[in-house]
VOMAR-630927 format. One record per residue (C-alpha): residue in three letters; x, y, z. Coordinates in steps of 0.2 Angstrom, whole numbers. Layout:
<nodes>
@rest:ALA	px:X	py:Y	pz:Z
...
</nodes>
This chain:
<nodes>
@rest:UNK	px:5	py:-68	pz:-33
@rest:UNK	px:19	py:-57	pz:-35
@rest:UNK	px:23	py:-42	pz:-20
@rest:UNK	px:14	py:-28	pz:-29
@rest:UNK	px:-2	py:-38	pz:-29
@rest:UNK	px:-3	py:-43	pz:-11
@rest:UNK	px:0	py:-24	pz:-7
@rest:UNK	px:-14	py:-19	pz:-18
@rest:UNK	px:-25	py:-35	pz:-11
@rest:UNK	px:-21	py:-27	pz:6
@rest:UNK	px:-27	py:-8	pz:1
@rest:UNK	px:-42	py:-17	pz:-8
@rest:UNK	px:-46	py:-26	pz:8
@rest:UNK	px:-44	py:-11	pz:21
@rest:UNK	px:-60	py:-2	pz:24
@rest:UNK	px:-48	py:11	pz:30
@rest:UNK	px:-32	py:21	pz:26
@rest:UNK	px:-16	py:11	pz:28
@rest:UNK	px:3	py:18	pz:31
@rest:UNK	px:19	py:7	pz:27
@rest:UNK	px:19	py:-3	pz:41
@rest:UNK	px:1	py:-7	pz:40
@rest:UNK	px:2	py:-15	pz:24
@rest:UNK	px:18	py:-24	pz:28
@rest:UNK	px:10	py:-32	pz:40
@rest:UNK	px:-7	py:-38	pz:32
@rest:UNK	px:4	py:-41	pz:15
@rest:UNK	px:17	py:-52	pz:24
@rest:UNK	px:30	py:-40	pz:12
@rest:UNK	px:44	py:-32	pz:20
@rest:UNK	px:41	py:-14	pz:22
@rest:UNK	px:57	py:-8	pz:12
@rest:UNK	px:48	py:-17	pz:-2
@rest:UNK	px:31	py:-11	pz:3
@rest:UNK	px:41	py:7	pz:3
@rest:UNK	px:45	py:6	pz:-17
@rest:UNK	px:29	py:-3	pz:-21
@rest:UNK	px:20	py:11	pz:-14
@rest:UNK	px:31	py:25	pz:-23
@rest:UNK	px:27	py:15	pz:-38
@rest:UNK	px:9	py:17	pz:-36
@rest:UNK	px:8	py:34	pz:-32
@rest:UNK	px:19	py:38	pz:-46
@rest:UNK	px:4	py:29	pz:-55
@rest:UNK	px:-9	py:36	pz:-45
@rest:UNK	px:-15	py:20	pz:-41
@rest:UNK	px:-17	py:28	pz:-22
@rest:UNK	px:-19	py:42	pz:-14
@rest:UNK	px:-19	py:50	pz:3
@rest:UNK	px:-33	py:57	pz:12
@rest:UNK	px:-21	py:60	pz:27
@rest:UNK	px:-3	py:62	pz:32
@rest:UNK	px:8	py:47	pz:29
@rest:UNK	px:-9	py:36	pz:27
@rest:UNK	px:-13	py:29	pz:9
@rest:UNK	px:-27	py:21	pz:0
@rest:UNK	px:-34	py:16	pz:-18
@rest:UNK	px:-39	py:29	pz:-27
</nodes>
């Protein structure tokens, strides 16, 4: 499983709205990489935020 998948396997899993730090943490990815995976994805609108600096699947 590459990076990308275990930050969307870590959105998927959350039953709640995750920041950065969040998902590096239940990814086991470090955050700068979480930080471009996650600008990838919402350049693809793969998630969205309901709230300030939190994140989650659309």
């Amino acid at each position: 499983m590459d990076n990308k998948e275990k930050v969307i396997t870590a959105f998927k899993e959350s039953e709640e709205p995750l920041n950065a730090t969040k998902v590096s943490q239940i990814s086991g990815v470090d955050k700068k990489e979480v930080d471009k995976i996650m600008k990838e994805l919402k350049k693809d609108e793969t998630i969205i935020s309901p709230k300030r600096c939190y994140w989650t699947l659309k």
